[in-house]
PyMOL commands that place a pseudoatom at each C-alpha (Angstrom):
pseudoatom trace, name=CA, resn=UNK, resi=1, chain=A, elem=C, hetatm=0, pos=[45.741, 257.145, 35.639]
pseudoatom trace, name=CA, resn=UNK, resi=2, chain=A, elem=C, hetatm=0, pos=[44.208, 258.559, 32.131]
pseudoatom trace, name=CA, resn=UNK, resi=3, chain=A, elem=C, hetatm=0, pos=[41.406, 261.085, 33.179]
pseudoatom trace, name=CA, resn=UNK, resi=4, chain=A, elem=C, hetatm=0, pos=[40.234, 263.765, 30.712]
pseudoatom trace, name=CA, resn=UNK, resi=5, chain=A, elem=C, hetatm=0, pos=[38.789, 266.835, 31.552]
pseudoatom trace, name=CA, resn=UNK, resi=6, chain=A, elem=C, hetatm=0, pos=[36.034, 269.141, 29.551]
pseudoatom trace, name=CA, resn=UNK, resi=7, chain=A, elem=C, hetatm=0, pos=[35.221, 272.295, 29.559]
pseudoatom trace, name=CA, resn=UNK, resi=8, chain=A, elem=C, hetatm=0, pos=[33.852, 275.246, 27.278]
pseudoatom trace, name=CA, resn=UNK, resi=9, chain=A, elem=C, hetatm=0, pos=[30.240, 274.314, 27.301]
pseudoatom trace, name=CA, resn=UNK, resi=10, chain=A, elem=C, hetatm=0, pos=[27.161, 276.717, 28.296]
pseudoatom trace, name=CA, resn=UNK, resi=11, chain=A, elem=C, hetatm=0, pos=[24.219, 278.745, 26.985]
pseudoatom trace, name=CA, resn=UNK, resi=12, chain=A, elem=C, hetatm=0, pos=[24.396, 280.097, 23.528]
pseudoatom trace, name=CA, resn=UNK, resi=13, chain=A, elem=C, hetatm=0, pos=[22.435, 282.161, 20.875]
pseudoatom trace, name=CA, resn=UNK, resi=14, chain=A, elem=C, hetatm=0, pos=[21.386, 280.579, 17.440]
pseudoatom trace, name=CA, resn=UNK, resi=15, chain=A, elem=C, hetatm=0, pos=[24.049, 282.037, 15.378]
pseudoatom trace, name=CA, resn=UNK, resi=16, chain=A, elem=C, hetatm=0, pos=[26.858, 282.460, 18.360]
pseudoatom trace, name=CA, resn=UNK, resi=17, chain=A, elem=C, hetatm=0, pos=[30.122, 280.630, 18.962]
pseudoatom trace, name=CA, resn=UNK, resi=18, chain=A, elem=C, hetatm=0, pos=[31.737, 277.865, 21.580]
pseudoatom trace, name=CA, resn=UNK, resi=19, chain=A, elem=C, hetatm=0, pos=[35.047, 276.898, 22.001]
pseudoatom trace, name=CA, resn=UNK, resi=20, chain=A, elem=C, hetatm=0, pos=[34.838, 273.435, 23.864]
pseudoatom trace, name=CA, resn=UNK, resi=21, chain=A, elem=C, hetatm=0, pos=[38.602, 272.059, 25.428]
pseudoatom trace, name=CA, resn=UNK, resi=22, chain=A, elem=C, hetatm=0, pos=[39.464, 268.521, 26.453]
pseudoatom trace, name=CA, resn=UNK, resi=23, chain=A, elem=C, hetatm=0, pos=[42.649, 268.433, 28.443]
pseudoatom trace, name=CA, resn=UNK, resi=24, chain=A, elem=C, hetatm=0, pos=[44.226, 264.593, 28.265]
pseudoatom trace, name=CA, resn=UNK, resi=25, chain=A, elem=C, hetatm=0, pos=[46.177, 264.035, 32.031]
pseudoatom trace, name=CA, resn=UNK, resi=26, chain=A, elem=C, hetatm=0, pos=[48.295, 260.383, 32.259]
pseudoatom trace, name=CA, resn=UNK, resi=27, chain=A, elem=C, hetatm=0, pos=[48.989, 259.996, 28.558]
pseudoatom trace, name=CA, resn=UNK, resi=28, chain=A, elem=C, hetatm=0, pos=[50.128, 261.674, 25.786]
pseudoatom trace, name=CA, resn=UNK, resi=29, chain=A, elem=C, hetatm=0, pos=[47.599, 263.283, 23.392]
pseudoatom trace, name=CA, resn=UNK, resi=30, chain=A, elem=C, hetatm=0, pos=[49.357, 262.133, 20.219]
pseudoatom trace, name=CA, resn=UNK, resi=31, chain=A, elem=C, hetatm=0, pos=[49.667, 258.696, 20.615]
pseudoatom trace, name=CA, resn=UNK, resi=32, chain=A, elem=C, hetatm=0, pos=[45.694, 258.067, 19.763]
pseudoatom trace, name=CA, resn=UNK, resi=33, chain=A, elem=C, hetatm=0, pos=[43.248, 259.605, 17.653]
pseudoatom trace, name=CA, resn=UNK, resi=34, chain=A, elem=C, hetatm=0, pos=[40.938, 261.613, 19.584]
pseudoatom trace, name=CA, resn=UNK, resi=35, chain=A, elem=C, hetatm=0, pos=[37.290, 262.458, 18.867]
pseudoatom trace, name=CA, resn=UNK, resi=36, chain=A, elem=C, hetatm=0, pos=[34.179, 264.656, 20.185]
pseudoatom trace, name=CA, resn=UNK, resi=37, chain=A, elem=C, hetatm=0, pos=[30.860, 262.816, 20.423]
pseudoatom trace, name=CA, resn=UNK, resi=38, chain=A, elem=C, hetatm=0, pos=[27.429, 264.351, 21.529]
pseudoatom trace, name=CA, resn=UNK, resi=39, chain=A, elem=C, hetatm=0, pos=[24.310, 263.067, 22.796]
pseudoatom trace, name=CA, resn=UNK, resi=40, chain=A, elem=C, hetatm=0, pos=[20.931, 265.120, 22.704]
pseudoatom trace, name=CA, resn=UNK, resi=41, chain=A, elem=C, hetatm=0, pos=[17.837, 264.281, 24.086]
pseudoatom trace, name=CA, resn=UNK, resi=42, chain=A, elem=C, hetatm=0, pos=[15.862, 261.331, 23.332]
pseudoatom trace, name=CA, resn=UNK, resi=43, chain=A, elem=C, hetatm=0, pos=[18.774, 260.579, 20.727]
pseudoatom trace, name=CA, resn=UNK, resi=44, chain=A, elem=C, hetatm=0, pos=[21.783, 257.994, 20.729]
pseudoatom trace, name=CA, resn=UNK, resi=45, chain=A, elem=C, hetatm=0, pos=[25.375, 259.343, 21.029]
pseudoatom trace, name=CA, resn=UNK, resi=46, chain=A, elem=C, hetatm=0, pos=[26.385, 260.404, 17.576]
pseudoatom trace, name=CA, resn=UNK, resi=47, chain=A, elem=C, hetatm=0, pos=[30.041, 261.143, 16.427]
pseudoatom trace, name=CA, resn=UNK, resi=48, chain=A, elem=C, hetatm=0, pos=[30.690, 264.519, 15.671]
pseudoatom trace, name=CA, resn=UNK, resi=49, chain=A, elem=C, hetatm=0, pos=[34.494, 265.258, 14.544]
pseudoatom trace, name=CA, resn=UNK, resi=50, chain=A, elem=C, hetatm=0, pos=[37.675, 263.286, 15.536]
pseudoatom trace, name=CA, resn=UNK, resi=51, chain=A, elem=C, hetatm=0, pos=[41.479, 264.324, 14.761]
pseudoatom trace, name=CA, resn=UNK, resi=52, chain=A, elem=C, hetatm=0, pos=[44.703, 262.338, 14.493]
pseudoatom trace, name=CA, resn=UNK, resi=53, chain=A, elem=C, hetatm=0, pos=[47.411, 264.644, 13.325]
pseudoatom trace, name=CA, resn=UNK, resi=54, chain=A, elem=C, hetatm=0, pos=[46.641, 268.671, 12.328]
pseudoatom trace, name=CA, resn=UNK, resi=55, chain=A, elem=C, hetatm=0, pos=[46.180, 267.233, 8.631]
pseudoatom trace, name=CA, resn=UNK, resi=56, chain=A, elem=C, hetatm=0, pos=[43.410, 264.406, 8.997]
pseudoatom trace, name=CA, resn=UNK, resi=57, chain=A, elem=C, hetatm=0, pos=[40.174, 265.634, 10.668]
pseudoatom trace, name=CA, resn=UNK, resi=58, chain=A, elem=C, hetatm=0, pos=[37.065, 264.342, 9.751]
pseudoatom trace, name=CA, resn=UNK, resi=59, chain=A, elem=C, hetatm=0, pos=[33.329, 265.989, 10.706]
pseudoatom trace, name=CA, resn=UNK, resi=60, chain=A, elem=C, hetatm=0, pos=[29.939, 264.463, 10.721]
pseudoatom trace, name=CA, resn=UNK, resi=61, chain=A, elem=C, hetatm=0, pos=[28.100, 266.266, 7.889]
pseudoatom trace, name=CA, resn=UNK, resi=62, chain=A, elem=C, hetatm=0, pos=[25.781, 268.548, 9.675]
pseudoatom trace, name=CA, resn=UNK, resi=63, chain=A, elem=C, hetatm=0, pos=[28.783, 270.208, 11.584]
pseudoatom trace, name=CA, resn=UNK, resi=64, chain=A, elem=C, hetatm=0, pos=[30.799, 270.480, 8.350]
pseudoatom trace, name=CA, resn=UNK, resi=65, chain=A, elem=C, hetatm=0, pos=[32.039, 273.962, 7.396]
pseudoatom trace, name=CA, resn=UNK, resi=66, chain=A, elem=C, hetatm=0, pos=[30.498, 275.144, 11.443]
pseudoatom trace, name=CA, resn=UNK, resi=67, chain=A, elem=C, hetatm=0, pos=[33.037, 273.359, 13.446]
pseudoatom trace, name=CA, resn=UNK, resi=68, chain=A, elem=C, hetatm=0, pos=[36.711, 273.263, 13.440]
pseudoatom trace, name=CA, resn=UNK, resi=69, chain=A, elem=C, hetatm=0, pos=[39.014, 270.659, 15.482]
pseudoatom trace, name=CA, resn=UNK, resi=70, chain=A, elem=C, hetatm=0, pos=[42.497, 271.551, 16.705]
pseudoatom trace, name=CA, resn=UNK, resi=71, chain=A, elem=C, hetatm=0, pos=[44.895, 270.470, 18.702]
pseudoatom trace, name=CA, resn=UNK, resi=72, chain=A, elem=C, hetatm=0, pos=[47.724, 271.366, 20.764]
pseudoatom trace, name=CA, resn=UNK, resi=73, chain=A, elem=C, hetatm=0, pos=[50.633, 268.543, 21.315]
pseudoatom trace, name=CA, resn=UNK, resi=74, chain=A, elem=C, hetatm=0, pos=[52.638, 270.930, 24.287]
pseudoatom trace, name=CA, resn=UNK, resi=75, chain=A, elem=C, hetatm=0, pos=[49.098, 271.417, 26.229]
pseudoatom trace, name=CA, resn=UNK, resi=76, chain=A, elem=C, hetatm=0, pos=[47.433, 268.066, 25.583]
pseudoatom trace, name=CA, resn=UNK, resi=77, chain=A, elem=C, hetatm=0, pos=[44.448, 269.545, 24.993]
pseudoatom trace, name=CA, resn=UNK, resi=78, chain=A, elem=C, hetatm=0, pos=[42.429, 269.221, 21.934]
pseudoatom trace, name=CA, resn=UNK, resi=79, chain=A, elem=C, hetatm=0, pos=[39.236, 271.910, 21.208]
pseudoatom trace, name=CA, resn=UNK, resi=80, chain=A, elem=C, hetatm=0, pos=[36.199, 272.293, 19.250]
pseudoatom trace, name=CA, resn=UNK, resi=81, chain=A, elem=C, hetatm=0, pos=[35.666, 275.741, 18.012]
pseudoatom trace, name=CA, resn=UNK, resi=82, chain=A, elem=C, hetatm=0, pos=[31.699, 275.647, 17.454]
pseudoatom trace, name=CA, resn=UNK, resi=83, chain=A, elem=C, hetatm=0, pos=[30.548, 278.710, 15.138]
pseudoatom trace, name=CA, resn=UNK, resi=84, chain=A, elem=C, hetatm=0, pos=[27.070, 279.436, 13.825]
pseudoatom trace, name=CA, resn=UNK, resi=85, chain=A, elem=C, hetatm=0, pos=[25.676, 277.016, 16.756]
pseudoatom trace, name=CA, resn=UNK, resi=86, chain=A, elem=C, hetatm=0, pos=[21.943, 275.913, 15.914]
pseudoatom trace, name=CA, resn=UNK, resi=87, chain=A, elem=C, hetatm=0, pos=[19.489, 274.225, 18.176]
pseudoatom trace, name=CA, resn=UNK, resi=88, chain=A, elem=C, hetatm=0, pos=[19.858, 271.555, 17.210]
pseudoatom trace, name=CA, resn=UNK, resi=89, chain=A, elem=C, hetatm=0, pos=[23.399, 271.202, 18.127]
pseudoatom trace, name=CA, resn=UNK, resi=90, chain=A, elem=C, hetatm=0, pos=[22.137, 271.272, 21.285]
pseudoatom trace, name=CA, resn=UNK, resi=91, chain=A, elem=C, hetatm=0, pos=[23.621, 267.969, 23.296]
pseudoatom trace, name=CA, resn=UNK, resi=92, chain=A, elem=C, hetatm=0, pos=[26.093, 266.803, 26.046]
pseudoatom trace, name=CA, resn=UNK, resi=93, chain=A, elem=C, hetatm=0, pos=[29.659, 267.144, 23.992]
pseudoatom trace, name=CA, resn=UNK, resi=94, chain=A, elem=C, hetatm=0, pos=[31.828, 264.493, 25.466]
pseudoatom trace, name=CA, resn=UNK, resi=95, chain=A, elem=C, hetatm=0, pos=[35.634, 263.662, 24.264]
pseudoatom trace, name=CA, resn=UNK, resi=96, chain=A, elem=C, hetatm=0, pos=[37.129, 260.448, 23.660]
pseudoatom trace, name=CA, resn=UNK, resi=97, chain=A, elem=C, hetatm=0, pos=[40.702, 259.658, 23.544]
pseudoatom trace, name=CA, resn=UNK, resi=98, chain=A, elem=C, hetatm=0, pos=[41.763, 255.391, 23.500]
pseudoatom trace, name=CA, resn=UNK, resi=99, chain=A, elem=C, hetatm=0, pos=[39.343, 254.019, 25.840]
pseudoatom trace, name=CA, resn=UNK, resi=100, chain=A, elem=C, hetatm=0, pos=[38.634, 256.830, 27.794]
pseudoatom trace, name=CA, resn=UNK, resi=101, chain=A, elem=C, hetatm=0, pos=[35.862, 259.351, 28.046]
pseudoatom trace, name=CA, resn=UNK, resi=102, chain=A, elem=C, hetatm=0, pos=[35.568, 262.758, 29.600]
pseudoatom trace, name=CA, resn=UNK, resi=103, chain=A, elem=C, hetatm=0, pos=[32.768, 263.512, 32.460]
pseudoatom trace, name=CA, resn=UNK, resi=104, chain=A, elem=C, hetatm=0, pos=[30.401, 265.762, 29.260]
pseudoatom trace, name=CA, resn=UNK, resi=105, chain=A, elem=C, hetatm=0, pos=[29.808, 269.411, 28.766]
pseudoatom trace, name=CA, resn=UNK, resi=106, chain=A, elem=C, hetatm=0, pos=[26.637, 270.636, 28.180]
pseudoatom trace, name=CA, resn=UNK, resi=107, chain=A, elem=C, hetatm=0, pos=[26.232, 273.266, 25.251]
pseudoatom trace, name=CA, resn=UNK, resi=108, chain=A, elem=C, hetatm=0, pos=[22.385, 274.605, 25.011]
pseudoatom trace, name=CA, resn=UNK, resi=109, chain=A, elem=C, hetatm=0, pos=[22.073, 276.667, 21.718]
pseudoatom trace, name=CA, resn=UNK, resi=110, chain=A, elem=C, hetatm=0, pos=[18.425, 278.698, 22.844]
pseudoatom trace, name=CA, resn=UNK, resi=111, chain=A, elem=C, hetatm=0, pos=[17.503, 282.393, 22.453]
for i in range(1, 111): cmd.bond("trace and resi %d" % i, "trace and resi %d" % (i + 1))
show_as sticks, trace
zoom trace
């Protein structure tokens, strides 16, 4: 059974830094692409980066240059380094890996 797990999320400054993980259990991380996704408020789910291999990553534009995607093939675990947060980055951060979601994180970017 695939399950993915989140975590990393919380209360942040304008300006300040996140590190989001998403741990992949019952597969193997490397077989699949595997993306974060947020949804805000009042807004639909948007796409935000996504990551096949350490050389193709791929960002939305307003995260581009703030956000960094890694990955680590012996943990499973793919992360979302989150620097000069804004509030309007402000959203449930979810992972996706095949068909599968993980259960959200919330990241709240408020001074």
């Amino acid at each position: 059974q695939v399950q993915l797990v989140e975590s990393g999320g919380g209360l942040v400054q304008p300006g300040g830094s996140l590190t989001l993980s998403c741990a992949v259990f019952g597969g193997t991380l490397d077989t699949y692409a595997i993306g974060w996704f947020r949804r805000a408020p009042g807004k639909e789910r948007e796409k935000v980066s996504c990551t096949i291999s350490d050389d193709e990553t791929w960002y939305t534009d307003s995260v581009k240059g703030r956000f960094t995607i890694s990955r680590d093939s012996m943990k499973n675990t793919v992360y979302l380094q989150m620097n000069s947060l804004k509030p309007e980055d402000t959203a449930v951060y979810y992972c996706r890996w095949s068909e599968y979601w993980g259960q959200g994180t919330q990241v709240t970017v408020s001074s």
